[in-house]
C-alpha positions, 0 to 999 in steps of 0.5 A, a space after each residue: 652502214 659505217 664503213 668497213 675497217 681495215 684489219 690488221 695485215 696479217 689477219 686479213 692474208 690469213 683470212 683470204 687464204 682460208 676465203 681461198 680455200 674453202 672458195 675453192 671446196 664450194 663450201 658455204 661459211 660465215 664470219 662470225 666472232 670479234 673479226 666479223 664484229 670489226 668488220 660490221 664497225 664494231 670498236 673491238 679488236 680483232 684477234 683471230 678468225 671464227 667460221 661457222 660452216 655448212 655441217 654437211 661439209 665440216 669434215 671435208 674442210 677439216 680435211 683439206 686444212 689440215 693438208 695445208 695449214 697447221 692443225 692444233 685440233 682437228 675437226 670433233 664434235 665437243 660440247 662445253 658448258 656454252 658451246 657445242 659443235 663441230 669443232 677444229 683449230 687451225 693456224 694460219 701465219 700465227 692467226 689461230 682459225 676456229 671452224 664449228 658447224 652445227 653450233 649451239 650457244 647455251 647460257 643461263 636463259 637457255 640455248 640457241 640453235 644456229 641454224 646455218 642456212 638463215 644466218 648464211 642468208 642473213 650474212 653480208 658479202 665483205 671483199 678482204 683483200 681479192 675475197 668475197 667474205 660472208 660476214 654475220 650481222 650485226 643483230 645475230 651477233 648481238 643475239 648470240 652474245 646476250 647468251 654468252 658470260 663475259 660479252 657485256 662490253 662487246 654488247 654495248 659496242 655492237 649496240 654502239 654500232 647499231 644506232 649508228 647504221 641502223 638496226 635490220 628488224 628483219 635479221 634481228 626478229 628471224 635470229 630471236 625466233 630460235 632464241 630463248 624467250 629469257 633472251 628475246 626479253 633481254 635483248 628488247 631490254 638492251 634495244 629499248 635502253 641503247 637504241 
């Protein structure tokens, strides 16, 4: 595997604050979005923290973060034309945090039901700073961006870093089992063109 980069100061304290945090509710969450790429080796720049949590806890966590950090939107469940989830924003030292639970990505192939436990099981233990955090990998974010406009480049980029670490089939065929066949057909495509 590449090694991990370092993120920006900033960031990485506002993600061991809130690693801190929900460490000390018992919560389990991973990492995803462009800092959970970043750290997997992916050439993107990390802008804010996105954390996808276990449902059953998402209100507790709205809760206790909102009693420590500034709460720009409290935890609802909202859907959008591509997102539907448990959803809240919190800001951590000006690092906007985005917490969802019972996600649910849908583009023009479909939709993708992110089922929690697999993508937790899947997730890689990354230390930033004195915490342990749960990354996704690489091939689930490669799955999940196919589904969404506008993440062409970022897909090359994590294309990019599978063929420098390798590719887990494992991960990659148990997050295509709850894909769409039109995104299962795309992202063999986009293997068999990059890798």
């Amino acid at each position: 595997m590449a090694p991990m980069h370092e993120l920006p100061p900033r960031l990485k304290e506002a993600l061991s604050m809130v690693s801190e945090t929900l460490a000390k509710l018992g919560v389990k969450w991973v990492l995803v979005g462009s800092t959970a790429s970043y750290l997997n080796g992916v050439e993107v720049e990390p802008k804010d923290i996105d954390i996808i949590v276990e449902a059953d806890k998402v209100y507790e966590v709205d809760e206790t973060l909102a009693s420590i950090f500034r709460a720009l939107r409290r935890v609802r469940y909202s859907s959008s034309k591509t997102y539907s989830s448990h959803y809240g924003v919190f800001e951590i030292l000006g690092i906007k945090v985005e917490i969802m639970a019972d996600l649910k990505i849908c583009g023009e192939p479909g939709c993708l039901n992110v089922d929690f436990k697999e993508l937790h099981r899947h997730s890689r233990n990354h230390r930033v700073g004195d915490e342990n955090v749960r990354v996704a990998p690489l091939e689930w974010q490669l799955v999940a961006n196919t589904l969404i406009p506008g993440k062409e480049k970022r897909i090359l980029k994590i294309l990019e870093a599978l063929r420098t670490r390798g590719m887990n089939t494992e991960i990659l065929n148990s997050v295509l089992s709850h894909a769409p066949p039109k995104v299962r057909r795309r992202v063999s495509e986009l293997l068999s063109q990059h890798l």
